[in-house]
N, C-alpha and C positions, 0 to 999 in steps of 0.2 A: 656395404657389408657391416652388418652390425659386430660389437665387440667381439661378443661370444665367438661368433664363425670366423672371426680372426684369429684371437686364441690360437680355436682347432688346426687351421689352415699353417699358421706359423710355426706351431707345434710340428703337424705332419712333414714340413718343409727344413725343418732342425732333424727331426727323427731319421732323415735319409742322410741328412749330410752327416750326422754323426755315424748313424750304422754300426756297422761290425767293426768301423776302423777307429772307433772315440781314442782319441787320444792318450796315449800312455796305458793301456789295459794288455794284459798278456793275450797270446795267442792261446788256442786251444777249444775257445767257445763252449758253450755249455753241455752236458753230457747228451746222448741220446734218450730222445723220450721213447718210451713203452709206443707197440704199435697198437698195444692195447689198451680204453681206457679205465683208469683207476677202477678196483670193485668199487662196489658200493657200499657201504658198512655192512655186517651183518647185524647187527644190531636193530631187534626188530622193531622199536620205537624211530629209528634212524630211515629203517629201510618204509615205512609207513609216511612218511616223512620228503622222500626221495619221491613216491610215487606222485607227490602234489604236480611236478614237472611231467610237462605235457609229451615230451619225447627223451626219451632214454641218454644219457652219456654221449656227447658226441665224442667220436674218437679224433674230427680234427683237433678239437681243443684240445685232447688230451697233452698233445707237443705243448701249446702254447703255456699248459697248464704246468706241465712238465719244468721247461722255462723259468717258468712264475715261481713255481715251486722247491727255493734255492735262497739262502741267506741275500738280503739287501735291504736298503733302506728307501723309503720313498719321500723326498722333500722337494717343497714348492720353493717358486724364486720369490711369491708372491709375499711379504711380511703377514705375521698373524694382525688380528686388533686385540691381541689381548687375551684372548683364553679360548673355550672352544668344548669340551663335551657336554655339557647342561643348556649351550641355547634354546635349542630348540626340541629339546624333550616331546611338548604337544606334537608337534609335528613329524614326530615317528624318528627322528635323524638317532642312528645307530651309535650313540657313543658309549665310552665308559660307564657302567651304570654305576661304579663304584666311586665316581666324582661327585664331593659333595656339591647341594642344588644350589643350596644360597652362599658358593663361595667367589665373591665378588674377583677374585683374581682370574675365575677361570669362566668372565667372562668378556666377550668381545665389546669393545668402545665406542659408544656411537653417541652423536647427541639425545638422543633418549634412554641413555640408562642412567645417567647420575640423578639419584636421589629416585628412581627408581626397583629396580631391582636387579641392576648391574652395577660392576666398577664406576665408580664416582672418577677415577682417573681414565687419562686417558693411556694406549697403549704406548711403550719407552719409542716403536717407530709409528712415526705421523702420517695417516693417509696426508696428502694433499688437497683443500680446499676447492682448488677453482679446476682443476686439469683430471683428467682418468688417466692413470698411467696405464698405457700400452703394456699389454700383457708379453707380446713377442720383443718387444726390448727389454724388457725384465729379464727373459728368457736368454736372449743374447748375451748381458752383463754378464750373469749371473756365472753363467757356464764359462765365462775364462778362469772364475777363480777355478776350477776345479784341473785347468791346464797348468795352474801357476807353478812351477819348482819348488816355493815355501810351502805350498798346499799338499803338494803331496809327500813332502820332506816330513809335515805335521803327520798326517795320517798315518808314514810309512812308520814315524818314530813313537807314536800314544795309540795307535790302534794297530798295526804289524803288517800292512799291506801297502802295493805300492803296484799301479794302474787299474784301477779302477774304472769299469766298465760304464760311462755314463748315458743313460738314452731317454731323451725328452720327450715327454709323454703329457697327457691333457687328463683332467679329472674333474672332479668338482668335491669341495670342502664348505658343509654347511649349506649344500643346493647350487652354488656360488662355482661357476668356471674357471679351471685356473690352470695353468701350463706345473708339471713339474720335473722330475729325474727323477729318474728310477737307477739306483746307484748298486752296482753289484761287482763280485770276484769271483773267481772260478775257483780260488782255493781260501775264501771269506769262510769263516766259521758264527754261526748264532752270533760267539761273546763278542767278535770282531763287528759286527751288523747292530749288535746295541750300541759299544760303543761310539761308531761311525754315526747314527741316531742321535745320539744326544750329545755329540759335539756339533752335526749340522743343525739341530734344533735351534741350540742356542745361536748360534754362528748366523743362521739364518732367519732368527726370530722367529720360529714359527709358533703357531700354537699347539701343536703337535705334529710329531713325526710317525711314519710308517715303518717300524722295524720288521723285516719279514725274516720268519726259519725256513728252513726245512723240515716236511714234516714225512718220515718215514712209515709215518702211523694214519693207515685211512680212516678209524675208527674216534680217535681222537685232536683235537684240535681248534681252530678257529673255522667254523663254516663260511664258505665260499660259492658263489655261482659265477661261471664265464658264462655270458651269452654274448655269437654272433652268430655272423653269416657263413663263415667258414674262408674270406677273404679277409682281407684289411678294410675294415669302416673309413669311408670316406668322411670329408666334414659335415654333408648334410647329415646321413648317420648319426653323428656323434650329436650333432645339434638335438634331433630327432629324442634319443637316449636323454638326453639332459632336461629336454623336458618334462617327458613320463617320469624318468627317477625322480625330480624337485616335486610333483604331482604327488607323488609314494612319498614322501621323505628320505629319500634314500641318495648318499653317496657312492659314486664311485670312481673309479683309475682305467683308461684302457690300458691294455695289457704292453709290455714291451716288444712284444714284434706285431703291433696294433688289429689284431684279428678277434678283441673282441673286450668286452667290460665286465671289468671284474668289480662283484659287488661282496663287499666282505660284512661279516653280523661279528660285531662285540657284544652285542647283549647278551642274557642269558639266553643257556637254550629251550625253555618252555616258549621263549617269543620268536623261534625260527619259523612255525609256523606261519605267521604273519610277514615274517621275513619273503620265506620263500612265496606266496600268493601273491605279493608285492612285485616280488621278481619278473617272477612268473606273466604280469601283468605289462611285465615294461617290454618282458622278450615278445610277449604275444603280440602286443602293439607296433611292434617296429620289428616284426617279421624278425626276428632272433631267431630261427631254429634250430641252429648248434647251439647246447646249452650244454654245461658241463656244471655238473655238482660234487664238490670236495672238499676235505676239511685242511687246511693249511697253517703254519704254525706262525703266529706273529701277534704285535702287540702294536697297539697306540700310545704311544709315548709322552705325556701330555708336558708342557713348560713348565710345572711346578716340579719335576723330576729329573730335569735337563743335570742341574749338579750333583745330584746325589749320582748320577750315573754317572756323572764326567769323572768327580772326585771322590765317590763314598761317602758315606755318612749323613746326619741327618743334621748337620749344624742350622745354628738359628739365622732369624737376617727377619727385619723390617716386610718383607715383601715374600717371595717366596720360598721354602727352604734351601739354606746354600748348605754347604761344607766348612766346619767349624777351622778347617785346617788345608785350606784348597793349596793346592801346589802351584807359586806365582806363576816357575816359567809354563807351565802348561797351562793356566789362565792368560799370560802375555801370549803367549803361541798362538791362541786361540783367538784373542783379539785381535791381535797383527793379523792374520794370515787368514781368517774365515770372517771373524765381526765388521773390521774396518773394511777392509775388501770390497766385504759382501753391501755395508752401509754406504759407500762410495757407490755402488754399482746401480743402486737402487736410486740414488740420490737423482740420477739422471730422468727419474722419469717423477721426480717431485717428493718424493717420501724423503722425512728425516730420524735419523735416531737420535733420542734425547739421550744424553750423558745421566742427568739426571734422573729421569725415567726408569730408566735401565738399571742406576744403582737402587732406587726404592722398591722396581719390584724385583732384580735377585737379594737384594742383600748386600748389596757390595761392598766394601770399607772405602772410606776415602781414596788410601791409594792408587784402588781397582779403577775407581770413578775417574779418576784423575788419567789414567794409564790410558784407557775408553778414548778420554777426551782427546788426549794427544798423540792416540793413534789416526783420527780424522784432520789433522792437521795437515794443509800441503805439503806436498814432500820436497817443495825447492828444487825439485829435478825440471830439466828442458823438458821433458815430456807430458809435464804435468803445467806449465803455463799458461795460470787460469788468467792471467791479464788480456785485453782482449787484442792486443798486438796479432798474435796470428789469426783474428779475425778479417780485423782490417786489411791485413796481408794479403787474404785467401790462403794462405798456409793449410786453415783451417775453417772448414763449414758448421755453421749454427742450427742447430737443430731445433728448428722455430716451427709448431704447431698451430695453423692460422685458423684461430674461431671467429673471423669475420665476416661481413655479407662478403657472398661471391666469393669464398674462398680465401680473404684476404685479412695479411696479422693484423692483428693489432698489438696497441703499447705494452698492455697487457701478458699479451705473448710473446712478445720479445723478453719483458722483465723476468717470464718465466724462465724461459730457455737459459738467459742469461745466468740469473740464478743456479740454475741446474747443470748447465758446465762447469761454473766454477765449484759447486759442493763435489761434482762429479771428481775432480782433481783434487777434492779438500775441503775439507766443513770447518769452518770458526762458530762456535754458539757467541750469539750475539749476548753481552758480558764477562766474555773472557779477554781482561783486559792485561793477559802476564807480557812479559817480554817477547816471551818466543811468536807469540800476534802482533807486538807491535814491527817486529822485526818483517815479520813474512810481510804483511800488510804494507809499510812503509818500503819494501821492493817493488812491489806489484804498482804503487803509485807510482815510486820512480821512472820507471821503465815506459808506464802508461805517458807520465810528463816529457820525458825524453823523448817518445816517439812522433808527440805531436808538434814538438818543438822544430824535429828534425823531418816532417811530413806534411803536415796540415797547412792549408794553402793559405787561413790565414790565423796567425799565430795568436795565442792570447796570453803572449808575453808582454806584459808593459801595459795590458788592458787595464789595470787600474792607474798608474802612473801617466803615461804617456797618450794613452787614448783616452785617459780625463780629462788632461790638460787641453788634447784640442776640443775635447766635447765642453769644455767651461768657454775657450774661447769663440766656437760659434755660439754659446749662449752668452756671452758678450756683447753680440752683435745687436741682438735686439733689449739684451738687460746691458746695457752698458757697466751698471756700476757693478756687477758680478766682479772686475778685473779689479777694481781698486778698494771694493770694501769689505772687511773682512768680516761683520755682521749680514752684509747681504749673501759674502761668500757661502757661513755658515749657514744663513736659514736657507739656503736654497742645497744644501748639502742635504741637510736635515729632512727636506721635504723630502729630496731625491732619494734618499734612502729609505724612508718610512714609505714612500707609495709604490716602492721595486715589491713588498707583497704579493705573490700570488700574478704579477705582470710579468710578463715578456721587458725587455728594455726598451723595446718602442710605445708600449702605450705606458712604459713608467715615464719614462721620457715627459711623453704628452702631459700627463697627470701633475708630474712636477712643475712643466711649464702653466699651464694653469693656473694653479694654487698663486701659485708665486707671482703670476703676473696681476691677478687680481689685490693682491697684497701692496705690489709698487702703485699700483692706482689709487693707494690711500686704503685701502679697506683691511682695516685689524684683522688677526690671521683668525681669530673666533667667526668673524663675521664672513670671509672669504671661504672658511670651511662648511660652517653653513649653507653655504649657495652652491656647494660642487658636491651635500652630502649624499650618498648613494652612488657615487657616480665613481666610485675608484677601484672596479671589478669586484670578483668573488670575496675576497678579502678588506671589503669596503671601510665595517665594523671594526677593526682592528688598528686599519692604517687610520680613520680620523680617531681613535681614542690614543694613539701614539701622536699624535699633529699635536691634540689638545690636551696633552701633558708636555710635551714642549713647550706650545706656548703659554701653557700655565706658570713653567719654570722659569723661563724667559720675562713674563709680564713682574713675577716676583724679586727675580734675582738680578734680573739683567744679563746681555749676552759675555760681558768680561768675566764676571764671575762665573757664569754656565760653562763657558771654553774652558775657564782653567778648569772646571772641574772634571768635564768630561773629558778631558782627553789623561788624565790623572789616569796610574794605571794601579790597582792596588787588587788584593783577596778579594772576593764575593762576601766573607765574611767581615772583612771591615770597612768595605760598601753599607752594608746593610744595618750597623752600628750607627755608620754617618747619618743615613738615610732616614733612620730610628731618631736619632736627639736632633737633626734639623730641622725648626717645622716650618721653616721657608723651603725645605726642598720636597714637603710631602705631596700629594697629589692633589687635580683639579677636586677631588671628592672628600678631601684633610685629612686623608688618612694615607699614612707613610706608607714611599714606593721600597717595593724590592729588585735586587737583582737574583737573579738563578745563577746558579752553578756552585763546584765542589767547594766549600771553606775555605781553603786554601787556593783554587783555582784564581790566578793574574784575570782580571778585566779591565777594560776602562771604564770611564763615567758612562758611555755612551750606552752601556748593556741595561741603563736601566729602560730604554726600549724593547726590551729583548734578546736572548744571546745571538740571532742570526743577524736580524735588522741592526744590533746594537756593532755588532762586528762587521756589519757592512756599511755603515756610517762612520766607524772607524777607518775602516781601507780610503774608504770615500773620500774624508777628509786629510789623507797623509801619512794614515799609520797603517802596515802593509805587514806586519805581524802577527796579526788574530786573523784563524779560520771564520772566514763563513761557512759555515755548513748549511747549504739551501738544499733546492731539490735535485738538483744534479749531482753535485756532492752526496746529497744519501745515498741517490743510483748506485753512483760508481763504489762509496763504503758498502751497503750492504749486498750486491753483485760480488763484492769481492768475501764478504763474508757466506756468500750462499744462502740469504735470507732476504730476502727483496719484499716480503711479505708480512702483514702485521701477524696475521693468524697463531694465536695462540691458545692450545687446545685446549689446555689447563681454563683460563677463560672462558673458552665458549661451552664450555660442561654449565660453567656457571651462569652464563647468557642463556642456556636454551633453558635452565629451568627456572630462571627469573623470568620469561618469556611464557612459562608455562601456568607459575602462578598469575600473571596478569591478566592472562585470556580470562582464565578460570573465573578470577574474582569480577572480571567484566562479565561473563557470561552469565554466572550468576545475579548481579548486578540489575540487568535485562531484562533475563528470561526466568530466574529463580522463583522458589517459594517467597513467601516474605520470609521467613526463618533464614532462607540463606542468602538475603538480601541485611542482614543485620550483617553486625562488626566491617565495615568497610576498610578496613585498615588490617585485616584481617589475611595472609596469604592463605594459599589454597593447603597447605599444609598446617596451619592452623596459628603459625608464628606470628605476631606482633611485630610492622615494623616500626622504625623510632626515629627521628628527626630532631636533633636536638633535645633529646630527652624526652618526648613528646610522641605519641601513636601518628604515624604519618599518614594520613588517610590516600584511597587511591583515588587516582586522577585516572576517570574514564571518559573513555569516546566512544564509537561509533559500531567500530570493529567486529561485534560479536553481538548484536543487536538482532533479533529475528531469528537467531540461529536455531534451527532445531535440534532435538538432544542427542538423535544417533548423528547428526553429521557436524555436531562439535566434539561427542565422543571419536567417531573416526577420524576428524581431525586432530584433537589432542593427542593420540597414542599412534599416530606415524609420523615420525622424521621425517620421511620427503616433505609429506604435507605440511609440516607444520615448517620446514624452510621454503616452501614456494609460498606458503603464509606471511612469512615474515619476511618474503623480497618483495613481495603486493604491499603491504602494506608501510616497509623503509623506503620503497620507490613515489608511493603517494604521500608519504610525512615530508619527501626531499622534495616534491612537484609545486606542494603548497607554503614549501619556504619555511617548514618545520612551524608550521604557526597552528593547527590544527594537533595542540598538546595531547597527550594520553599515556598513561605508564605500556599499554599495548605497543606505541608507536615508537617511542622514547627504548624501548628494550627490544622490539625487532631493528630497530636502528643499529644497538651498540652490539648486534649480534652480527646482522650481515656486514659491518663495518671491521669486526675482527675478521669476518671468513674470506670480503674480499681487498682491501683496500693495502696499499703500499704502504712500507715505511719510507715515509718523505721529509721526517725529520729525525734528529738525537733522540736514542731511547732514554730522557735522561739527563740529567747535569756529569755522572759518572762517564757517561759516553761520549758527551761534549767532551769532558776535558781530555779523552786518552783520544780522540780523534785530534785534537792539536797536537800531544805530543806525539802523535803519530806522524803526522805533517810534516813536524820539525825535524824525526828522524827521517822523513826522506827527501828534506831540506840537504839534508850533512850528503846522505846518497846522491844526490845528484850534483852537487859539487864535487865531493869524492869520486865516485865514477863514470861521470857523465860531465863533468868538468863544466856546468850549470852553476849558477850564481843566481838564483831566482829567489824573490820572497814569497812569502807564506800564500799571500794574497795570489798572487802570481800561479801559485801550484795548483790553486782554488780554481784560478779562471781558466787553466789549460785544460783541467781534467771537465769545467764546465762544455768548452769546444767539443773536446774528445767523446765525452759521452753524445753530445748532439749529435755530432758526424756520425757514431755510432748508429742511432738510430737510425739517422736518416740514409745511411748506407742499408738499411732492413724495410726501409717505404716505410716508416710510422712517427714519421718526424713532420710536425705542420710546418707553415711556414715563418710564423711565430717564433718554432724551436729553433729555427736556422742559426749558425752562428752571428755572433751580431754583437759589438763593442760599444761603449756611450756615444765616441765620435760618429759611427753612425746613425742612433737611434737622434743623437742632439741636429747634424743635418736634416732629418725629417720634422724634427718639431720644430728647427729655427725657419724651413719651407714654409711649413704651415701655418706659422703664424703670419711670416708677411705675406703669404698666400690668402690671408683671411680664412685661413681653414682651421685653427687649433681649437677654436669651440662647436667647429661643425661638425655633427653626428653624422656617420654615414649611416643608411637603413636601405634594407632590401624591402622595409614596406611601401608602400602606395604613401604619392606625398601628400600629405594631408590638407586638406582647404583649407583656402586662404583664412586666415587667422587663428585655425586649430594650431595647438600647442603640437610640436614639431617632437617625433616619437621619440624614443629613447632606448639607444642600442647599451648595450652589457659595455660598463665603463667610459658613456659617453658624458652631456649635461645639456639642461635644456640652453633650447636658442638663446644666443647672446643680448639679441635686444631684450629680456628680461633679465638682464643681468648684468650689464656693460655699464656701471657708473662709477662714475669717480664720488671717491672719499677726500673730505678735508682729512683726517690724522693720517698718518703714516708712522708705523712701527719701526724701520729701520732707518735711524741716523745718515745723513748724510745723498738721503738719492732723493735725486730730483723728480719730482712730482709732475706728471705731462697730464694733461687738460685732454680728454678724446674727443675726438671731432667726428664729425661727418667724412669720409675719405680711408680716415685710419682705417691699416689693414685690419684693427681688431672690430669693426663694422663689416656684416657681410648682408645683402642684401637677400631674396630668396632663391632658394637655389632652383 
């Protein structure tokens, strides 16, 4: 079933359950309609007009028209993007004609209108990048608020009524299908119906609402036509109608007791004509022949109006006009009880609302924005415990949407879900780093650490301490002198920590042992790096340029001097002083290293690896104080913040049309005049860019070569196309190892990389550092009340378990992810080696004839007989130097 016919279906399946009995609405039901239907104007331009329709008034509709015909408001669950009467002008859509054309607020946000001729921002709530959110769970959230006790406590005390008639109903806004409510009272008056309007406008973001009158007046009004069958439209029906109308340009609502579509005309009335032939056109084709025409009183209410109607007046504001003098508690009312609600309810199916967004386009003053923000804050209530405890429990079921072959999640889809429970129960904007987050945040850890402590079969308490100790003494076995030297200790910490990159523990494991054993065989750690380079998985690049500033600092300094320094715990800022006037501690290339993080933020020497690596060489080595924050740790921080996802829209406004000059200036490039083959540094908007002071000319490729002119015009000026462009093309820069350069390739890159990819690290040195004092407050918690005693290190490796088992309790956990400690990973590598296995590549290719070069799997190294000799020098004092022989397990014959 496609979207659309879901919608419908989910809509008609709401619309019964609610009925005549919606929740909290008086008795009495709507007045009796006329058994006859409405005249017709007498108005002989009107009634001239009337004759266009092919059969007379029907009088079933007149009931339903009857109905229709009665103060209410019509709002969607669905978020606007941003504005809404001037999109689509060309294509007939009936809006406001009195909205101006080029006013960028009023219109909708897509990556093709910045720098176009739409908003350059995007809209305050965020479609969702990778997920369509389900139109009938919109529909479900949405409609609790309207059962909530503060909801209607709001309405009963700023707007004067209290039960509210609500009946969910399907439309389409902008051509576009969309479930909404049709909101009404039997004793609602017009003023009552505006205000209800433009508090659920704002409340529910939309880009406009549907205020409806009463019109006593057949003569004058807003023109209307109902067309149906004279029964209830079923879904193909409705499908049918949504067609033809998008065909027409025409919107419209079925009606509340679903027997037919009502199409309303805001334009002026010289263009009813065209109106009604339109109509007319969609009832003929889908067998319509109850048709009712009438003029009805109501108003589209666009977002830039929402406060003057909420509050009066025309006060100013950055964005769009507020109320110079709004009245806090009915601004906090309205956020508590309709915005946050309604933003929580939505959250669920991937949309967010920005805090900041939202104060640039009302206007908001700092303290509004601020109000905003910590209305989306979890409410600390048991029924709002976004930690994933009642997960794992079964308490609670995850609501995991599987886009895989055959049906099945993926990582992906769990990071979503995950994500969307917890914003579901409470949104943190990633950067709000006040108290009241580090509080909430450092519970949810607690709780998470406690459970696995007191659950998990096996625990990752003591994994850096205790399951070190035995993983250093089976590497004992075969490095003997690991137990007695504290230079061999150190370099083989150092390695083990720098190749954990981007590895699981078991092939960090391996990688370590490697390194290092080719090292006790005499061969300098430059020269030993060399012979394994390429071979240290996806993260290859990073982990040898961390080896070989090691042993850069090492060959200069020596390892007593290196120890004391690193393990020295001082500011980032007077790191980086040191780092500045020593130039025995600058790097392999003489130019001084730095460390990251806040000024003031504690590190050790070790971070000048990095703040993850450098904190994980820390724990590694004995100090059990500093967070790692890897990739499970971001899981579990950003799941808890409800942001699991890099996507940021503010950015990819600016990606797609840095994306759009590249094409451009490639295309022309190509296929142009010579005239627009000159200024190659030239964007397609006419700008200079500059590099160092200097015109940066463009680097092209391939991309846009041959292209003809209408099917790169059709390509540039559509958004789908131009992102299923830029996945072809970030998919083939990734396949070729990004080595096939081009400013084309290079900006579909950093476009589809904000739309899909994870945050898997700190946004940040700022983020770094409030995630350790975050740690540390729920270091204090769980000795407080969970009567734990754990360090920093410790809280790191449990939520590392927990997140795994997570997963792999949802089937998306390899076997890789499995929980797993050094002492095990170090058992398999000390196997392998006196198995003669630790430089044998496994390969599922064909083994290669005899004396072909033996292939090379992802993080393995070539055969050992090219590489297996002993060195006269040795780097590390004091170990004994063994001679290999024929027999040694580190000789393996062919396999």
């Amino acid at each position: 079933m496609d979207p659309r016919s879901r919608i419908i279906q989910d809509a008609l399946r709401l619309a019964r359950q609610y009925g005549a009995a919606s929740r909290g609405y008086a008795d009495g039901g709507m007045p009796e309609a006329p058994q006859q239907p409405m005249p017709i104007p007498n108005d002989p331009v009107a009634l001239a007009r009337a004759t266009i329709a092919a059969r007379p008034a029907s009088a079933r509709l007149a009931k339903t028209f009857e109905q229709e015909n009665q103060p209410g408001v019509i709002v969607s669950p669905r978020p606007g993007k941003g504005g809404g009467p001037t999109i689509h002008p060309e294509a007939g859509f009936q809006f406001d004609p009195n909205a101006p054309v080029d006013d960028s607020a009023e219109k909708p946000w897509s990556p093709a209108t910045p720098n176009l001729l739409g908003a350059k921002l995007p809209p305050p709530v965020q479609h969702p990048a990778l997920y369509e959110p389900r139109m009938n769970k919109l529909t479900e959230h949405a409609s609790k608020i309207f059962q909530n006790k503060n909801f209607q406590d709001l309405i009963e005390q700023h707007v004067g009524l209290r039960g509210l008639k609500v009946m969910p109903t399907v439309g389409t806004w902008m051509g576009e299908m969309e479930p909404s409510f049709i909101l009404q009272h039997p004793d609602m008056t017009p003023e009552q119906a505006s205000k209800l309007a433009h508090i659920l406008g704002f409340g529910f973001q939309q880009d406009a609402t549907v205020h409806m009158k009463h019109n006593p007046n057949a003569e004058q009004g807003t023109l209307a036509l109902l067309a149906g069958t004279g029964k209830k439209l079923n879904r193909q029906q409705i499908d049918a109608i949504h067609d033809s109308a998008r065909k027409e340009g025409l919107d419209f609502t079925i009606t509340g007791d679903g027997k037919a579509a009502k199409f309303l005309h805001f334009g002026p009335e010289e263009e009813y004509d065209n109106f009604l032939e339109k109509t007319k056109r969609i009832a003929d084709t889908n067998k319509l022949n109850e048709r009712y025409h009438a003029r009805t009183e109501g108003d589209l209410i666009n977002a830039k109006d929402y406060f003057s109607g909420i509050f009066g007046g025309q006060g100013g504001g950055d964005g769009l006009p507020a109320s110079a003098e709004r009245s806090p508690d009915l601004f906090r009312g309205i956020v508590n009880h309709v915005l946050a609600p309604y933003a929580k309810a939505i959250a669920a199916e991937g949309y967010r609302l920005s805090p900041e967004r939202l104060a640039q386009t009302y206007g908001l003053t700092p303290e509004e924005t601020t109000h905003v923000r910590e209305s989306l804050y979890p409410s600390g209530r048991k029924v709002d415990d976004r930690t994933t405890v009642p997960l794992m429990t079964g308490q609670e079921d995850l609501d995991v949407v599987p886009t895989g072959n055959r049906g099945q999640a993926t990582v992906t889809d769990v990071l979503q879900a995950l994500q969307n429970r917890a914003a579901s129960k409470g949104q943190i904007e990633p950067g709000d780093h006040s108290d009241a987050v580090k509080k909430r945040i450092a519970e949810d850890i607690a709780k998470e650490v406690s459970f696995h402590v007191a659950n998990s079969d096996k625990s990752a308490i003591g994994w850096y301490d205790a399951a070190l100790k035995k993983a250093m003494g089976r590497y004992a076995q075969i490095f003997p002198e690991l137990a007695t030297d504290k230079d061999a200790e150190m370099l083989f910490h150092a390695i083990l920590g720098m190749t954990s990159q981007g590895n699981d523990v078991y092939n960090n494991s391996v990688h370590a042992a490697r390194l290092y054993d080719k090292v006790r065989q005499g061969k300098p750690l430059k020269e030993a790096l060399s012979e394994l380079k390429g071979t240290f998985g996806d993260k290859t690049a990073a982990i040898e340029q961390n080896i070989d500033k090691f042993r850069h600092l090492i060959d200069t300094n020596g390892y007593d001097k290196m120890r004391d320094l690193f393990n020295q715990t001082k500011t980032a800022s007077e790191w980086n002083k040191i780092l500045r006037q020593d130039k025995d501690l600058y790097g392999p290339n003489g130019k001084p290293l730095k460390i990251e993080g806040g000024a003031d933020q504690k590190v050790t020497g070790w971070s000048v690896f990095g703040p993850k690596i450098g904190s994980f060489i820390n724990n590694l080595h004995g100090d059990y104080s500093t967070l790692t924050a890897d990739l499970w740790f971001s899981r579990t921080w950003n799941r808890l913040l409800g942001h699991n996802f890099i996507h940021t829209p503010l950015a990819e406004a600016k990606q797609y049309q840095d994306l759009r000059d590249a094409m451009k200036a490639e295309y022309y490039h190509h296929n142009g005049f010579p005239f627009e083959q000159k200024n190659p540094y030239k964007t397609s908007e006419g700008e200079t860019r500059y590099k160092n002071g200097e015109p940066e000319e463009w680097d092209f490729g391939n991309d846009m070569k041959g292209m003809k002119p209408e099917e790169f015009e059709d390509l540039i000026n559509d958004p789908d196309k131009m992102l299923n462009f830029a996945q072809n093309a970030e998919a083939s820069f990734r396949k070729g190892q990004y080595k096939e350069k081009s400013d084309v390739k290079r900006r579909a890159k950093n476009w589809i990389e904000n739309r899909e990819n994870t945050q898997d690290a700190p946004r940040g040195n700022p983020e770094r550092s409030f995630q350790q004092d975050t740690a540390e407050a729920a270091q204090k918690l769980l000795k407080q009340k969970y009567g734990l005693n754990i360090s920093i290190a410790d809280i790191q490796a449990a939520l590392w378990f927990h997140e795994k088992e997570l997963f792999a309790k949802y089937g998306v956990a390899s076997e890789k992810a499995k929980p797993a400690d050094y002492d095990d990973a170090a058992q398999r590598a000390v196997e392998m080696y006196k198995n003669g296995d630790l430089y044998r590549v496994k390969s599922k290719e064909k083994k290669p004839k005899k004396g072909a070069e033996e292939p090379m799997a992802r993080g393995g190294v070539p055969s050992p007989d090219r590489m297996m000799r002993v060195h006269p020098a040795m780097r590390i004092p004091g170990v004994h130097i063994r001679t290999a022989e024929a027999g040694d397990p580190i000789f393996h014959g062919d396999e």
